[in-house]
NUROKE-882171 format. One record per atom (N, C-alpha, C): residue number from 1; residue in three letters; y negated, x negated, z. Coordinates in steps of 0.02 Angstrom, whole numbers. Atoms other than C-alpha are relative to their C-alpha. Example, Ala and Ser with C-alpha at 12.3 -4.5 7.8 and 13.67 -1.06 7.14 Angstrom:
NUROKE-882171
R/1/Ala/59/-45/0 .
R/1/Ala/225/-615/390 .
R/1/Ala/-60/-45/0 .
R/2/Ser/59/42/-3 .
R/2/Ser/53/-684/357 .
R/2/Ser/-55/39/37 .
END
This chain:
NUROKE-882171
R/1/Unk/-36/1/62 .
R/1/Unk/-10247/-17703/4323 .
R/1/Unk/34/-67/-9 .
R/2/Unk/-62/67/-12 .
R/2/Unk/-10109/-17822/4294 .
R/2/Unk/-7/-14/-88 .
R/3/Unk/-19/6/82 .
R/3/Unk/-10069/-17901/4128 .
R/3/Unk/15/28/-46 .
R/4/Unk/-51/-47/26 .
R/4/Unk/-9912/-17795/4077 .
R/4/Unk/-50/70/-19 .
R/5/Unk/22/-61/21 .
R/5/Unk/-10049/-17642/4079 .
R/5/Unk/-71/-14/-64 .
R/6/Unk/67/7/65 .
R/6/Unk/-10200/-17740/3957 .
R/6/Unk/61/-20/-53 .
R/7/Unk/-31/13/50 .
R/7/Unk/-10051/-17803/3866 .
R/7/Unk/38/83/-28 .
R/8/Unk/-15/-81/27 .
R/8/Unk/-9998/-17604/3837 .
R/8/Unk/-41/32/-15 .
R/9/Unk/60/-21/9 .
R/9/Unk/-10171/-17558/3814 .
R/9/Unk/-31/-26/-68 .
R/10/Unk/-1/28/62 .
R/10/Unk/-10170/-17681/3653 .
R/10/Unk/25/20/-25 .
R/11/Unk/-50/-37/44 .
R/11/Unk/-10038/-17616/3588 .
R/11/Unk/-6/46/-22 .
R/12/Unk/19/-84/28 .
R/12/Unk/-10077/-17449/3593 .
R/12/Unk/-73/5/-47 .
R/13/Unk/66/-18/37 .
R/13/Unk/-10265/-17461/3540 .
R/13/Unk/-11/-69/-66 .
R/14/Unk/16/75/29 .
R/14/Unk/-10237/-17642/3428 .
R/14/Unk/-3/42/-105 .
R/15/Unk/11/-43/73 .
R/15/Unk/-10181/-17524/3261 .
R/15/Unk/-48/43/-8 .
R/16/Unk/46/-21/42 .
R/16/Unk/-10305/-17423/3260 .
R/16/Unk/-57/-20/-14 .
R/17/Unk/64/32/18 .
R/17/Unk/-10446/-17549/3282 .
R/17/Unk/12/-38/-69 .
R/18/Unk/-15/5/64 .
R/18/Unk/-10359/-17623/3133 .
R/18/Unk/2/26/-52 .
R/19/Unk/8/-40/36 .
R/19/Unk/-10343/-17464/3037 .
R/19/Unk/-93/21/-11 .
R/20/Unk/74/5/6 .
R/20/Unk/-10533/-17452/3082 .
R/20/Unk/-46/-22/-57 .
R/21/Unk/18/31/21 .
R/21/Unk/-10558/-17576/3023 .
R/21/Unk/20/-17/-88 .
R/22/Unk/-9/6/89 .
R/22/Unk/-10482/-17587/2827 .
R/22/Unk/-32/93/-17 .
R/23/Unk/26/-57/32 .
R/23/Unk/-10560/-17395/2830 .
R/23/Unk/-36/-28/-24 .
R/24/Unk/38/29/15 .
R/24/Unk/-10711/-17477/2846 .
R/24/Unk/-7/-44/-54 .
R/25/Unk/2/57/88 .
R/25/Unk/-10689/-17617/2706 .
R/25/Unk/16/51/-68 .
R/26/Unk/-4/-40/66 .
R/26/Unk/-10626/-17493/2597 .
R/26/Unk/-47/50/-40 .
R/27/Unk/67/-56/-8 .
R/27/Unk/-10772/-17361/2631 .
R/27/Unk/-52/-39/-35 .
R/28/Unk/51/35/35 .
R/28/Unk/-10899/-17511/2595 .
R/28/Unk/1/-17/-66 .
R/29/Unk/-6/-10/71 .
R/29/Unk/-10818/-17561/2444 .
R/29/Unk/-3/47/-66 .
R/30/Unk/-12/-64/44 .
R/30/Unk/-10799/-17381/2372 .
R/30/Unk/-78/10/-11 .
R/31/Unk/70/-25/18 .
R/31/Unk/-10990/-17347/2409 .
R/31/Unk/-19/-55/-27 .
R/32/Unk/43/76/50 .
R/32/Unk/-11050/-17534/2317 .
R/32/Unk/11/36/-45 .
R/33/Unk/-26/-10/46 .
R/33/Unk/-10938/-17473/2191 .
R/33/Unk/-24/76/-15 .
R/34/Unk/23/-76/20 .
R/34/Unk/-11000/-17299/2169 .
R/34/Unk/-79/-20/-10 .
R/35/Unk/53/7/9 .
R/35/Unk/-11177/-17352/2188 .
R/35/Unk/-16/-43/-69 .
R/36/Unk/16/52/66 .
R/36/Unk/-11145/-17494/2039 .
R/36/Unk/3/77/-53 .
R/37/Unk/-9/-62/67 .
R/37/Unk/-11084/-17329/1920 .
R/37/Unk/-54/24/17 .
R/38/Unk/52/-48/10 .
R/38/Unk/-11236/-17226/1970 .
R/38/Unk/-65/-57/-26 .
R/39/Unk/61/71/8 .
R/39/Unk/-11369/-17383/1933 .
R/39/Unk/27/-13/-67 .
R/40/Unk/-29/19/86 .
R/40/Unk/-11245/-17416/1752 .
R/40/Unk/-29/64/-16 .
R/41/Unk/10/-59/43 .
R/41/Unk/-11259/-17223/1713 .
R/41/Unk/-62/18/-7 .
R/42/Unk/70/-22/9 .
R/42/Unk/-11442/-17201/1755 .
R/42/Unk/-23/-66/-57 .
R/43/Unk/37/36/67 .
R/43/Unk/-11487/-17356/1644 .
R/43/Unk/37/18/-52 .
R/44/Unk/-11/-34/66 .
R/44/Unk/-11382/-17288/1507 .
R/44/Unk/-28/50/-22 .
R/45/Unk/15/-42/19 .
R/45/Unk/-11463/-17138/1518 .
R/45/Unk/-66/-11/-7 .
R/46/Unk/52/19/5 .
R/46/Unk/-11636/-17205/1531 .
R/46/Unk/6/-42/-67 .
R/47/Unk/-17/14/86 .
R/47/Unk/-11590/-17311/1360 .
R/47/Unk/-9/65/-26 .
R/48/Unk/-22/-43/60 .
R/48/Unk/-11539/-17170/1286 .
R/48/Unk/-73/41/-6 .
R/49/Unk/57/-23/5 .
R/49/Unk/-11709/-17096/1327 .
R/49/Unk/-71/-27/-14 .
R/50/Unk/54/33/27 .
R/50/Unk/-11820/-17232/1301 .
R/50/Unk/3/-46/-75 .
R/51/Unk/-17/34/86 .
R/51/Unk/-11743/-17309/1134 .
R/51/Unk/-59/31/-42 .
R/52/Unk/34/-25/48 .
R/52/Unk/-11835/-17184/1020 .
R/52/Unk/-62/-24/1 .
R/53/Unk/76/9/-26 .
R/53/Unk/-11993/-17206/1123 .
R/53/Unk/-19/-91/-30 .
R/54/Unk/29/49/7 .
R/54/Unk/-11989/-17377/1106 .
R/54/Unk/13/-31/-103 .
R/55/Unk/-2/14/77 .
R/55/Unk/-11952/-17383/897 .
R/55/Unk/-42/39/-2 .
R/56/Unk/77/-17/21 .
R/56/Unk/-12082/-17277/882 .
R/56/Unk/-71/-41/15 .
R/57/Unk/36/75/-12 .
R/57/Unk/-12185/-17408/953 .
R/57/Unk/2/-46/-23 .
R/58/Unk/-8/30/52 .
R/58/Unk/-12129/-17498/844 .
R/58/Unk/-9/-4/-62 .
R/59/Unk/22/-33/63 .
R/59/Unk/-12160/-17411/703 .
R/59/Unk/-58/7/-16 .
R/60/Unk/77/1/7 .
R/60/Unk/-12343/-17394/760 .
R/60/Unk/-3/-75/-4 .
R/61/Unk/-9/76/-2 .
R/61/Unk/-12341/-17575/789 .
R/61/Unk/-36/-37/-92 .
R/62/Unk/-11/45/64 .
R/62/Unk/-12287/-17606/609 .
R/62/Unk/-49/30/-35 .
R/63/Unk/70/-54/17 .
R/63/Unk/-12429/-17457/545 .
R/63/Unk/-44/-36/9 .
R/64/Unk/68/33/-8 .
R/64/Unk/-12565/-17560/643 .
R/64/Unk/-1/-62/-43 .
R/65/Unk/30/63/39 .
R/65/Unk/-12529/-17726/560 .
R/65/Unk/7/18/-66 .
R/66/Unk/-7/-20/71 .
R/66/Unk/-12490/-17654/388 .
R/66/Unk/-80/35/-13 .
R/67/Unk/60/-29/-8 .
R/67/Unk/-12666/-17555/418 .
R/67/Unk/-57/-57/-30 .
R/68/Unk/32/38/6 .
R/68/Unk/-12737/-17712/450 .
R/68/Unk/13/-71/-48 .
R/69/Unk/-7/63/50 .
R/69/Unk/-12679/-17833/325 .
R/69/Unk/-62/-11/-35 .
R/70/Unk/58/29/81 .
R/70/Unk/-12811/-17923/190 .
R/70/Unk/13/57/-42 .
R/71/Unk/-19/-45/28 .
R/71/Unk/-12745/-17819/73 .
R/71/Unk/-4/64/-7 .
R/72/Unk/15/-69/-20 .
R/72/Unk/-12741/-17645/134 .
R/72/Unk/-73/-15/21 .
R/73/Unk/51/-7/-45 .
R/73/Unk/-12904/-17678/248 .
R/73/Unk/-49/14/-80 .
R/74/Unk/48/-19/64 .
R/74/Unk/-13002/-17693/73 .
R/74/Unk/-11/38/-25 .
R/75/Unk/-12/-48/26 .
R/75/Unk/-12919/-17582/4 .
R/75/Unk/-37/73/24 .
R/76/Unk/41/-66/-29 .
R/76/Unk/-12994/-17429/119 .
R/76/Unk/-56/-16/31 .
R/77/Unk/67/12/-24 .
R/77/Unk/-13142/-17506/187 .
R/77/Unk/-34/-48/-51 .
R/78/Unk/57/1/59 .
R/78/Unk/-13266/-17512/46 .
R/78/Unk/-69/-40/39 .
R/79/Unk/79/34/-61 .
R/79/Unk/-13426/-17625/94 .
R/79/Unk/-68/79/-23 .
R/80/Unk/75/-74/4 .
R/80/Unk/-13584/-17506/114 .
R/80/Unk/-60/-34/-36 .
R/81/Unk/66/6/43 .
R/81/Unk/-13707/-17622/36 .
R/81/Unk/35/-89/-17 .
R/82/Unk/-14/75/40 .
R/82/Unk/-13699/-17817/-27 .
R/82/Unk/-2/-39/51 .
R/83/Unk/16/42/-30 .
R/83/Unk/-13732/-17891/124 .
R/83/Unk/59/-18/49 .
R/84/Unk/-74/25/-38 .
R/84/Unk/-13568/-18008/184 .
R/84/Unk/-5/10/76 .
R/85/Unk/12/-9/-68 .
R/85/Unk/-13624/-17989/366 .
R/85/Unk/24/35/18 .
R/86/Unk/-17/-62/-23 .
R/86/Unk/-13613/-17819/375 .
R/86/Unk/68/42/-30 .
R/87/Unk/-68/-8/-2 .
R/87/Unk/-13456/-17804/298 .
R/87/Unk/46/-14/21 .
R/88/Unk/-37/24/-37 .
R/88/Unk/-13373/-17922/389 .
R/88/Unk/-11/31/60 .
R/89/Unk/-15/-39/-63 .
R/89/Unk/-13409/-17829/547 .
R/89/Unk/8/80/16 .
R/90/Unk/-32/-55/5 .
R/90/Unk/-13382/-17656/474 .
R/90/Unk/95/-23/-15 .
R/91/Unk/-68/19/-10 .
R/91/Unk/-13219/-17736/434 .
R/91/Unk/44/8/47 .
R/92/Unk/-26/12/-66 .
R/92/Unk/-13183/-17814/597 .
R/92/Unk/-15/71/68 .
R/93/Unk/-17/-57/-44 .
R/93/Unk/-13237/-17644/705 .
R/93/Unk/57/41/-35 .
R/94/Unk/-59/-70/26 .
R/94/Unk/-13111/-17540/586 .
R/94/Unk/63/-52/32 .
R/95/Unk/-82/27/-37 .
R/95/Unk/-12967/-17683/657 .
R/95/Unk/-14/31/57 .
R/96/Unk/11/-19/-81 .
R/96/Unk/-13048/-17660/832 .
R/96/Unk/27/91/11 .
R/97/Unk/-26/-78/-20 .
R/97/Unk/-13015/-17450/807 .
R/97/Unk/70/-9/12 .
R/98/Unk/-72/9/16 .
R/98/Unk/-12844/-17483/749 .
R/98/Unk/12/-24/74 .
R/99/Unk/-18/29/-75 .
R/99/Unk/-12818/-17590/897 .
R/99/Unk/-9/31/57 .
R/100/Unk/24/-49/-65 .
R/100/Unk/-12889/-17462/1020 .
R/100/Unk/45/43/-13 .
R/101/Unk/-49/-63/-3 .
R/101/Unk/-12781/-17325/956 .
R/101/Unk/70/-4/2 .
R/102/Unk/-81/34/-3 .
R/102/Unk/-12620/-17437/961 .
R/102/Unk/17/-38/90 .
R/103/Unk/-3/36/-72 .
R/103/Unk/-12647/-17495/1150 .
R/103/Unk/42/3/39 .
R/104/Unk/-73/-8/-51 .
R/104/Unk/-12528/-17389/1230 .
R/104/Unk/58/-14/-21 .
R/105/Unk/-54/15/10 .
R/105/Unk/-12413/-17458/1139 .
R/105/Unk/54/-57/24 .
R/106/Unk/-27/62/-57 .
R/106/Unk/-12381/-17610/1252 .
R/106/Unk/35/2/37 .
R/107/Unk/-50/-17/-55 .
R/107/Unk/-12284/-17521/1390 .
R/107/Unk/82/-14/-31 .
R/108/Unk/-63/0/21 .
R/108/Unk/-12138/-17508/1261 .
R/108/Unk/40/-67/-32 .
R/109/Unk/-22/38/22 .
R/109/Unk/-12138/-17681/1191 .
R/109/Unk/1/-71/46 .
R/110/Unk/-9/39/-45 .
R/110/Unk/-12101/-17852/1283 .
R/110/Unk/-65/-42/-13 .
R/111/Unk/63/23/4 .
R/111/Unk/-12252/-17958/1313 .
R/111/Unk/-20/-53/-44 .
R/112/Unk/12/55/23 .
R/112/Unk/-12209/-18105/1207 .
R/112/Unk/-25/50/-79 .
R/113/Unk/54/-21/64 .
R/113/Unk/-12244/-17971/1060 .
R/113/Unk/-41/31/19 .
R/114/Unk/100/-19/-11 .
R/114/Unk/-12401/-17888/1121 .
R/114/Unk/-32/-52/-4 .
R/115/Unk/27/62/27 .
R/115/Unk/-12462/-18067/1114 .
R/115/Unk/13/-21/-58 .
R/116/Unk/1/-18/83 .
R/116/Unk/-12421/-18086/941 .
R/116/Unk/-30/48/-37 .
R/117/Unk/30/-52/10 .
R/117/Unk/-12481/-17936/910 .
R/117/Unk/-80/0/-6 .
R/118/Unk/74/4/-7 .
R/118/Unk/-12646/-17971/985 .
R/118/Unk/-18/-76/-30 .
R/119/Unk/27/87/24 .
R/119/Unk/-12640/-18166/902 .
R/119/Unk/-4/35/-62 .
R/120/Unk/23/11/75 .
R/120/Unk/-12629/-18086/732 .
R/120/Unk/-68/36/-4 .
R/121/Unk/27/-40/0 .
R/121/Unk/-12756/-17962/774 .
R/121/Unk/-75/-47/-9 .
R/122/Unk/58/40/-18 .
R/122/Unk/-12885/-18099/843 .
R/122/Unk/-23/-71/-72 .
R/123/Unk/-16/51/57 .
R/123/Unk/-12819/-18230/702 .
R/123/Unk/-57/43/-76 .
R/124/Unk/36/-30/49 .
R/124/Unk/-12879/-18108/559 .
R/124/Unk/-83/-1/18 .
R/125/Unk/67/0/-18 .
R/125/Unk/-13053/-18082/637 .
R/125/Unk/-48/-67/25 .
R/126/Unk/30/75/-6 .
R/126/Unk/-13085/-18268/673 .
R/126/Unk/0/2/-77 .
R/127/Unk/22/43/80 .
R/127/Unk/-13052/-18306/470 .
R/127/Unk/-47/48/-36 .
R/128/Unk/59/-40/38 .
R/128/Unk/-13175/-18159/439 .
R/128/Unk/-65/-21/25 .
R/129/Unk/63/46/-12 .
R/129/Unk/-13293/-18240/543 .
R/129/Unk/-32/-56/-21 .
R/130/Unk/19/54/53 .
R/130/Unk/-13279/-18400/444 .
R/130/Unk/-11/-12/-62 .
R/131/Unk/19/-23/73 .
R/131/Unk/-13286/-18298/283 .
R/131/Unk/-82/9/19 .
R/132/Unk/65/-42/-23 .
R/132/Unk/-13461/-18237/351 .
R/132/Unk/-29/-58/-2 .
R/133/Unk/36/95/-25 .
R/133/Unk/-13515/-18452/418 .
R/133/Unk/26/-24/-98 .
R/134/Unk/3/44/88 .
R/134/Unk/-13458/-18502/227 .
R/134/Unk/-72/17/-15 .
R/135/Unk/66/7/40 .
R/135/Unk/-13627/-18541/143 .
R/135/Unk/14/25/-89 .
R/136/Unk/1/1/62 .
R/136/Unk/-13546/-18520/-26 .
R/136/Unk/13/79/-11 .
R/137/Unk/-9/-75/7 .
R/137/Unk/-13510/-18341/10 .
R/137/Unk/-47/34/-9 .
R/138/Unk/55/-57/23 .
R/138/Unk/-13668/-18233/-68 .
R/138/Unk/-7/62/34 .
R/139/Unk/-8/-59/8 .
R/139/Unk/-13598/-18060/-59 .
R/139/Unk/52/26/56 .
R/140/Unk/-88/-27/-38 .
R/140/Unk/-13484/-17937/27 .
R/140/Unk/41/-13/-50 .
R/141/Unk/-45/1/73 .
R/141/Unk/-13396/-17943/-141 .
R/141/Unk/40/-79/15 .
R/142/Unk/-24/54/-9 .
R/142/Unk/-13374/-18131/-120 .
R/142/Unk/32/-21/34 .
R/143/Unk/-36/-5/-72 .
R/143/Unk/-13304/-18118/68 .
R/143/Unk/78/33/-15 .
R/144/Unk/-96/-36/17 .
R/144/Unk/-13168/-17987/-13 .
R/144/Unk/33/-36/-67 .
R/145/Unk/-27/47/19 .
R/145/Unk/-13135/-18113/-117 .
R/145/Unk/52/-50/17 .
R/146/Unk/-21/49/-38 .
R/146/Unk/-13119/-18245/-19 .
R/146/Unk/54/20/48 .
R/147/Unk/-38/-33/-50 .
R/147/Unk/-13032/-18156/111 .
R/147/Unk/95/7/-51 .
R/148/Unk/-82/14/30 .
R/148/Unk/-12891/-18099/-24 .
R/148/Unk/18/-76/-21 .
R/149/Unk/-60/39/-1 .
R/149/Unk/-12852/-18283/-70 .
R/149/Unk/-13/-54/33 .
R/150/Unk/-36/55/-89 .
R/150/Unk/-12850/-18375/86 .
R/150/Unk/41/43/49 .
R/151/Unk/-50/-8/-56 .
R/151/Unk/-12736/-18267/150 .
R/151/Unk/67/6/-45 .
R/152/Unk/-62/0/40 .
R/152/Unk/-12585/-18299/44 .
R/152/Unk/63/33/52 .
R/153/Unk/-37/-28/-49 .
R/153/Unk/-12412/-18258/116 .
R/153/Unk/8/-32/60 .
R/154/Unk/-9/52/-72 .
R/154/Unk/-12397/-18417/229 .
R/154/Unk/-52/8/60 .
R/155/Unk/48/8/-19 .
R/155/Unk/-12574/-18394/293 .
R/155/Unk/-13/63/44 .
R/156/Unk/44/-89/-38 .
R/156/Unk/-12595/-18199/342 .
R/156/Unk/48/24/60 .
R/157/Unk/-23/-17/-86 .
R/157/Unk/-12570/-18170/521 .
R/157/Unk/41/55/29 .
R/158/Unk/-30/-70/-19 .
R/158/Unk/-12518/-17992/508 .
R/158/Unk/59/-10/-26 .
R/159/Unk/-73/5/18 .
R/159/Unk/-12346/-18044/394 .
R/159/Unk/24/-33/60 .
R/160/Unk/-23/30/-64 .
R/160/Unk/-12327/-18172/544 .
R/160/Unk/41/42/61 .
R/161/Unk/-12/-52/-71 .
R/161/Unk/-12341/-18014/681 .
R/161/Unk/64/53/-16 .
R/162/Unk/-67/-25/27 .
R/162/Unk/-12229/-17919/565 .
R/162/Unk/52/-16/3 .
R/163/Unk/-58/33/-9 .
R/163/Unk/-12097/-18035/561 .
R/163/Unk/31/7/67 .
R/164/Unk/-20/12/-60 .
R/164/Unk/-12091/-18053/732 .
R/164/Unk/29/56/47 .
R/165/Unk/-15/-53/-8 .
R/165/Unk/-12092/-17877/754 .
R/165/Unk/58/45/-19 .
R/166/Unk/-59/-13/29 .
R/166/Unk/-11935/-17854/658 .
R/166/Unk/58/-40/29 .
R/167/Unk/-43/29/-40 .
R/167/Unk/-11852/-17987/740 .
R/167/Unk/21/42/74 .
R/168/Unk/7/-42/-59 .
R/168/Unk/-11902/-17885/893 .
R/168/Unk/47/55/6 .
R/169/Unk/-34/-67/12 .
R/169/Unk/-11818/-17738/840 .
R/169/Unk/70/-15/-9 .
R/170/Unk/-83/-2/20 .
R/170/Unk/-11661/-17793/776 .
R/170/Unk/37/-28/60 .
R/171/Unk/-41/15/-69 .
R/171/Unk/-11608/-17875/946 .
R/171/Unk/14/73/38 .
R/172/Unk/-42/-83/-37 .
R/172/Unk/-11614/-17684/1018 .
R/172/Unk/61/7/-22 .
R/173/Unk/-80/-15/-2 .
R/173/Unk/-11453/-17666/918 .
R/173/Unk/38/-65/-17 .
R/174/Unk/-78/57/24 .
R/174/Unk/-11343/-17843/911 .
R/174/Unk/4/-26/74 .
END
């Protein structure tokens, strides 16, 4: 083979390794680009299916700490006899239910509020424990006392988790 016949052998086969070749680029680009729309449309459609799920989780969320406020908690959990001890830890197991029946609710919310969540949870049941170590406290009576005013608005852990929980929420839509 002489020159004149690899140099006619380019020629002839040089366009279509070129045409090959922008198929190719074009082919790769089309499938990135098709694969980005199916990966946009499945997370839109996964939104669209987990939104509800996760405001309802939210909604329990806001149920458990509203459950558990000072306030409410008194309100439906009556002491059984006079003795502050045992109210404070019928108290604190009725948060602990609450908190057991709100668990799965974690999957739907981001972790910095499930930790909030679980700080107001733990927060409340530490200052019932120090209602219980007060010496000046007598009674259960005196504990639901005490309890309603040391937890003003600045002070009560569950408005804290609330807040935060609303903050939480309103970023889903802005």
């Amino acid at each position: 083979m002489n020159m004149d016949d690899i140099l006619d052998i380019l020629i002839s086969v040089g366009p279509a390794i070129v045409v090959a070749l922008l198929a190719y680029y074009f082919f790769d680009s089309f499938m990135k680009s098709e694969e980005n729309r199916r990966r946009f449309l499945l997370h839109k459609q996964n939104q669209k299916d987990t939104l509800p799920l996760r405001l309802q989780a939210y909604e329990r969320l806001t149920l458990f700490l509203e459950r558990i406020s000072p306030n409410q908690l008194l309100i439906r959990v009556k002491p059984s006899s006079d003795d502050k001890k045992s109210y404070a830890d019928l108290l604190i197991a009725t948060i602990e239910q609450e908190f057991e029946h709100n668990l799965t609710q974690q999957i739907y919310i981001s972790n910095e509020c499930w930790s909030v969540i679980k700080s107001s949870k733990n927060t409340l049941i530490q200052q019932l424990r120090k209602g219980v170590a007060n010496t000046e406290l007598n009674s259960a009576h005196g504990l639901g006392a005490y309890i309603l005013t040391n937890f003003d608005e600045s002070h009560n852990p569950t408005l804290l988790g609330l807040d935060y929980l609303k903050t939480e929420v309103q970023e889903l839509f802005d």
